[in-house]
C-alpha positions as CSV (number, residue, x, y, z in Angstrom):
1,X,16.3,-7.0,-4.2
2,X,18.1,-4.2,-2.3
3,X,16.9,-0.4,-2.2
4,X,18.3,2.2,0.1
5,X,20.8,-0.4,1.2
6,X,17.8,-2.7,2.7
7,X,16.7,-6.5,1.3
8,X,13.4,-6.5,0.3
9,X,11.8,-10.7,0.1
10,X,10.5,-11.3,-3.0
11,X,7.0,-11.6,-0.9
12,X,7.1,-7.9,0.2
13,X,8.4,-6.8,-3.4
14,X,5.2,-8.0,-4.8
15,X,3.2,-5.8,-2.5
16,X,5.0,-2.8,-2.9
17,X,5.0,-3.7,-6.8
18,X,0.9,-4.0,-6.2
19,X,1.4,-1.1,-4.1
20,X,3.2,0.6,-7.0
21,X,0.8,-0.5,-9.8
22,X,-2.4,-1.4,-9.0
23,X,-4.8,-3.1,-10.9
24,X,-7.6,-0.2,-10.3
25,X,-5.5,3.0,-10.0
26,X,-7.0,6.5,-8.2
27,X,-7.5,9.5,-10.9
28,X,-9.0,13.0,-9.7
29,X,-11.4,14.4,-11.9
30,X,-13.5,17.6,-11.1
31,X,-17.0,16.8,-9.7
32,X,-18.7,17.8,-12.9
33,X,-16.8,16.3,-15.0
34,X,-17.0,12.7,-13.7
35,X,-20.0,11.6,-15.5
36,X,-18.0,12.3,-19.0
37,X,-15.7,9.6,-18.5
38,X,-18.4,6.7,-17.9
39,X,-16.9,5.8,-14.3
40,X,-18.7,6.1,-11.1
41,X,-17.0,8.2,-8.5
42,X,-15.7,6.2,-5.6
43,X,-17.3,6.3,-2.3
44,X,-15.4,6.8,0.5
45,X,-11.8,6.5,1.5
46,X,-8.8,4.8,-0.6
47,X,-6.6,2.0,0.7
48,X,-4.2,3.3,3.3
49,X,-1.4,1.8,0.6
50,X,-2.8,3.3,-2.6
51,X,-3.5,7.1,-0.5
52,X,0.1,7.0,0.1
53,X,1.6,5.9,-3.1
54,X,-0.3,8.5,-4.9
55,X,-0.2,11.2,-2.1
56,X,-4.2,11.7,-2.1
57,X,-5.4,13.7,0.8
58,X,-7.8,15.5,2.0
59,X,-9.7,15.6,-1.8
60,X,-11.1,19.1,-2.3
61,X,-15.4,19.2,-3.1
62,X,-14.8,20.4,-6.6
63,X,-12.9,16.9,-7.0
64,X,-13.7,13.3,-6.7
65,X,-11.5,10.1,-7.5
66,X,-12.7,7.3,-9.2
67,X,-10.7,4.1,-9.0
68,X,-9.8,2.7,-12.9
69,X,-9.0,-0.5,-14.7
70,X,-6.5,-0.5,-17.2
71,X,-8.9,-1.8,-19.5
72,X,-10.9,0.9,-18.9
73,X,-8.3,3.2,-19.3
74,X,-7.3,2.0,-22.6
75,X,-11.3,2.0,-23.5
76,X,-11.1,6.0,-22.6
77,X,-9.2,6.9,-26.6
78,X,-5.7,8.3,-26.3
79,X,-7.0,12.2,-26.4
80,X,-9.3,11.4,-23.2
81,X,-6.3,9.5,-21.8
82,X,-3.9,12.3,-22.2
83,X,-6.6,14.8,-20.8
84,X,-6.7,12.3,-17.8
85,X,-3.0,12.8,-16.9
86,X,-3.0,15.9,-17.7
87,X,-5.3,17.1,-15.2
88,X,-3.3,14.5,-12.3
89,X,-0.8,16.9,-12.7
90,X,-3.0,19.7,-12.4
91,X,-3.9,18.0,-9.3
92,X,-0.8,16.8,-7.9
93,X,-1.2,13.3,-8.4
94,X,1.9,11.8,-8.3
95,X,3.2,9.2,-9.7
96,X,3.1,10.2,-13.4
97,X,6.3,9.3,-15.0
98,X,7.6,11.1,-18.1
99,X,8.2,8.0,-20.9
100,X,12.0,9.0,-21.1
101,X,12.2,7.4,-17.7
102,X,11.0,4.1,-18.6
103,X,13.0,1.3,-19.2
104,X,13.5,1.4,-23.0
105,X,11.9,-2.0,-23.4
106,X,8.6,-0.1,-23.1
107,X,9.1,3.0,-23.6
108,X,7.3,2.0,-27.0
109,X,3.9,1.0,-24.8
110,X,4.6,3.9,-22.2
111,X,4.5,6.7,-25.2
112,X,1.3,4.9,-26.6
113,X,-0.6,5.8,-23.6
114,X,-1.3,9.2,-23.7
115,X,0.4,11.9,-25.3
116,X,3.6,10.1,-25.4
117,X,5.4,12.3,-22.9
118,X,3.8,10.8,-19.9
119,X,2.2,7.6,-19.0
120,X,1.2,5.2,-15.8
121,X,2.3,2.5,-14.3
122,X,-0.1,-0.8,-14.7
123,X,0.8,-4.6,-13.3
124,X,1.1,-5.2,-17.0
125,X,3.9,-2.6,-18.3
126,X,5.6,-3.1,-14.6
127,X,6.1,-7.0,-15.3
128,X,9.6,-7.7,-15.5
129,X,11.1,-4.7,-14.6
130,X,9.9,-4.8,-11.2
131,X,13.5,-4.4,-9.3
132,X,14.6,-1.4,-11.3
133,X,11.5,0.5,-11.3
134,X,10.7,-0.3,-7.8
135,X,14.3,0.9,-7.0
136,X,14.6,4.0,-8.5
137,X,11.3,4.9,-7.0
138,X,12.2,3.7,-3.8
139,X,15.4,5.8,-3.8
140,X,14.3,9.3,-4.8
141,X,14.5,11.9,-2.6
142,X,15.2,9.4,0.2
143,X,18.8,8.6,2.2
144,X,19.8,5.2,2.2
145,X,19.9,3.2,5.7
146,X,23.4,3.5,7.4
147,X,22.4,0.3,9.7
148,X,24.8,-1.5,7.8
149,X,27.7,0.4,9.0
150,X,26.9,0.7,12.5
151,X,29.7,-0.8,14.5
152,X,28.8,-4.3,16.5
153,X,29.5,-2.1,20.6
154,X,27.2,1.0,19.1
155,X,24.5,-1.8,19.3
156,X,25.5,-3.4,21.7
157,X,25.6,-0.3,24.2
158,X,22.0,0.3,23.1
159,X,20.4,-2.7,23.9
160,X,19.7,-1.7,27.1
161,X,18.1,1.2,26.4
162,X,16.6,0.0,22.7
163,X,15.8,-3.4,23.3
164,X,13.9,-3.5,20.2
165,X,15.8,-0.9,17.5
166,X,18.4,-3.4,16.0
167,X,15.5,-5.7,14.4
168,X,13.6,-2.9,12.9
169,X,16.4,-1.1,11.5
170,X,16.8,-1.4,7.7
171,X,13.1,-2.8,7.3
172,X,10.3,-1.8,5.1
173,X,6.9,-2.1,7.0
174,X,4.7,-4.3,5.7
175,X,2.1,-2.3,4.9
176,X,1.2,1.8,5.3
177,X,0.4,2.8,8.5
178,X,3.3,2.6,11.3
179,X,4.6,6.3,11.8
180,X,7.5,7.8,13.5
181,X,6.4,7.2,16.9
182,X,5.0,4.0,17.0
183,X,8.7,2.9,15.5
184,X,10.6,5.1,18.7
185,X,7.7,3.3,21.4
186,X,8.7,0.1,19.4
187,X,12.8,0.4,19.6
188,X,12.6,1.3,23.4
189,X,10.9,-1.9,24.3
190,X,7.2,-1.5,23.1
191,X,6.9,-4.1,20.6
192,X,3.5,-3.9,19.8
193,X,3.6,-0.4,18.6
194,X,5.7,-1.3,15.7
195,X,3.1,-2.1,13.1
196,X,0.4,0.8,14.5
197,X,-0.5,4.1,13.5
198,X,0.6,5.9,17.0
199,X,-1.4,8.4,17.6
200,X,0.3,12.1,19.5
201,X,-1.2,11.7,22.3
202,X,-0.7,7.7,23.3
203,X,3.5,8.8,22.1
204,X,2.9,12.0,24.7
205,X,1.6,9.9,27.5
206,X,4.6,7.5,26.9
207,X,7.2,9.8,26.5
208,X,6.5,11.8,29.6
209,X,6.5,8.8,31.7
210,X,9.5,7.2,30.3
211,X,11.8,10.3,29.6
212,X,13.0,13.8,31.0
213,X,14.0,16.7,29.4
214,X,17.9,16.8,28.2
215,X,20.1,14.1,26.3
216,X,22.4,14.0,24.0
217,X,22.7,12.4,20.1
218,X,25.9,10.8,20.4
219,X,23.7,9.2,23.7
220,X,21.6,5.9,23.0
221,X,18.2,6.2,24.5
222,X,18.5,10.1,23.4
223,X,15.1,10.6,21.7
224,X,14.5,13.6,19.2
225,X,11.4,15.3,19.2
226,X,10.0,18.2,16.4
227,X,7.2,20.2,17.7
228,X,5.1,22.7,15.4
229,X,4.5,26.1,16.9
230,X,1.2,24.8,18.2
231,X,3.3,22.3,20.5
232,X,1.8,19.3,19.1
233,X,4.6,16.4,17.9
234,X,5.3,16.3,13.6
235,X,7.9,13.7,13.9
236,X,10.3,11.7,16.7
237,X,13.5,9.9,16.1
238,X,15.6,8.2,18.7
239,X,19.9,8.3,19.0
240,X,21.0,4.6,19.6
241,X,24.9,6.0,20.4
242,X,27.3,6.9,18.1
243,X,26.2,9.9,16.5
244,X,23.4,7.5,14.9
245,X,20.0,7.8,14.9
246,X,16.7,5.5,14.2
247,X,14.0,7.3,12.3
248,X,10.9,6.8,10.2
249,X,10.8,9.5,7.4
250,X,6.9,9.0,7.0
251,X,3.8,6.5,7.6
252,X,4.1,5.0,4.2
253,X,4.8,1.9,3.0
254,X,7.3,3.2,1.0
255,X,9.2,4.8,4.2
256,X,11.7,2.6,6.0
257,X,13.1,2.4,9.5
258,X,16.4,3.3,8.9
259,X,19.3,4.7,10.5
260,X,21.0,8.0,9.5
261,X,23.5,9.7,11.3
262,X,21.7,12.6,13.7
263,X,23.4,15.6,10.9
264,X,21.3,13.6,8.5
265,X,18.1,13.0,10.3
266,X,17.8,16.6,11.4
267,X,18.5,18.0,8.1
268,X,15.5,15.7,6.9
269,X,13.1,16.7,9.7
270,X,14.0,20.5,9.1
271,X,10.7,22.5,8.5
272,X,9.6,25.9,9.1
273,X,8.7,26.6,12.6
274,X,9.7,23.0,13.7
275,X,11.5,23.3,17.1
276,X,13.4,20.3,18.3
277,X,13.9,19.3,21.8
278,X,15.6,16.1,23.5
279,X,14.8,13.6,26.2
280,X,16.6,11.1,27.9
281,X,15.2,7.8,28.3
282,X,14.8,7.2,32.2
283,X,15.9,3.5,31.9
284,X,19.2,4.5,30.7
């Protein structure tokens, strides 16, 4: 399977598929309301994996999340179903399809669900249509990877400088979790931040002792950082020559390292108050 231009191995699609459509899926319900639905609330944090594909944070008091079963979802009766998704929308849980999207092989079983305008995704609806669904999910709202396209001296220039960006450019990560910075630390050499959460200030301690002020993004080794007012780093990206650029939109699974060209990868960083400055890689 390709998405945004990148292979995904059969192995990694069925995580992201699991990923996608879990067996026990995360539903916010208010706090009172929980002990109508016959479910105990669940205790403590989600999976990093299922946080991210169903953008849960930070759950307010007056809400709690309790993790279903699509056998106890069907056991709820289509009216309590439909007031279920109903309210995730109320809430902002994503991943709430309207039926009209579904492949029209089930369609039929989407529309039974609820209210028949929108349903949810279980391991048993998603069988066989893993690749399409997957894929349009996969490519909304997001730029495809331009690693492709990169001519053979752009990486070779960069090598010395980005030791490491060539292999993790057009790659999924194998899980939620590495960020933005941990994948700049990993291109310029630090292989063992690739698959970590990096944390601001471990990326601030290596960036002033590897880099100066100044670059450019036509310049490999050129990394690009966005600071809030406040200062503090929201995202990093790293030219590898050319007018290219390796980024990491986000710290979900979901988000690949990719290239973009630096137009592109500013344009997707832009955010009120962001300020972006540059700094050279001393090694270069």
């Amino acid at each position: 399977m390709f998405s945004l231009g990148i292979e995904l191995g059969p192995e990694l699609m069925a995580r992201q598929a699991a990923w996608f459509a879990p067996t026990h899926q995360p539903f916010l319900i208010p706090r009172e309301g929980s002990s109508r639905i016959g479910i105990e609330p669940r205790r403590g944090e989600l999976d990093a994996e299922l946080r991210d594909t169903f953008e849960i944070y930070n759950v307010p008091d007056y809400l709690v999340c309790v993790l279903v079963s699509e056998e106890e979802f069907n056991d709820l009766g289509r009216m309590a179903r439909a007031v279920l998704l109903h309210n995730q929308i109320t809430f902002a849980r994503q991943v709430i399809p309207s039926v009209r999207s579904a492949p029209a092989e089930v369609r039929a079983q989407a529309a039974a669900q609820a209210d028949g305008h929108r349903f949810v995704w279980w391991p048993s609806l998603l069988e066989g249509h893993e690749i399409p669904v997957l894929d349009e999910y996969l490519r909304h709202g997001r730029r495809p990877s331009r690693h492709l396209e990169v001519p053979e001296h752009i990486w070779e220039n960069s090598r010395a400088a980005l030791p490491g960006a060539r292999a993790l450019a057009g790659t999924f990560p194998h899980a939620s979790g590495p960020n933005c910075l941990g994948t700049v630390m990993a291109a310029a050499g630090r292989s063992d931040a690739a698959g970590r959460w990096m944390l601001r200030e471990t990326f601030e301690e290596w960036l002033s002792s590897t880099a100066a002020p100044g670059g450019s993004d036509d310049d490999a080794g050129t990394v690009l950082v966005w600071r809030s007012p406040d200062g503090l780093v929201q995202h990093a990206a790293v030219a590898i020559g050319g007018g290219y650029v390796l980024h990491k939109p986000s710290q979900g699974w979901m988000s690949p390292r990719k290239i973009l060209t630096a137009k592109e990868a500013i344009a997707s960083a832009r955010q009120p108050g962001r300020r972006l400055t540059r700094y050279k890689l001393r090694t270069v």
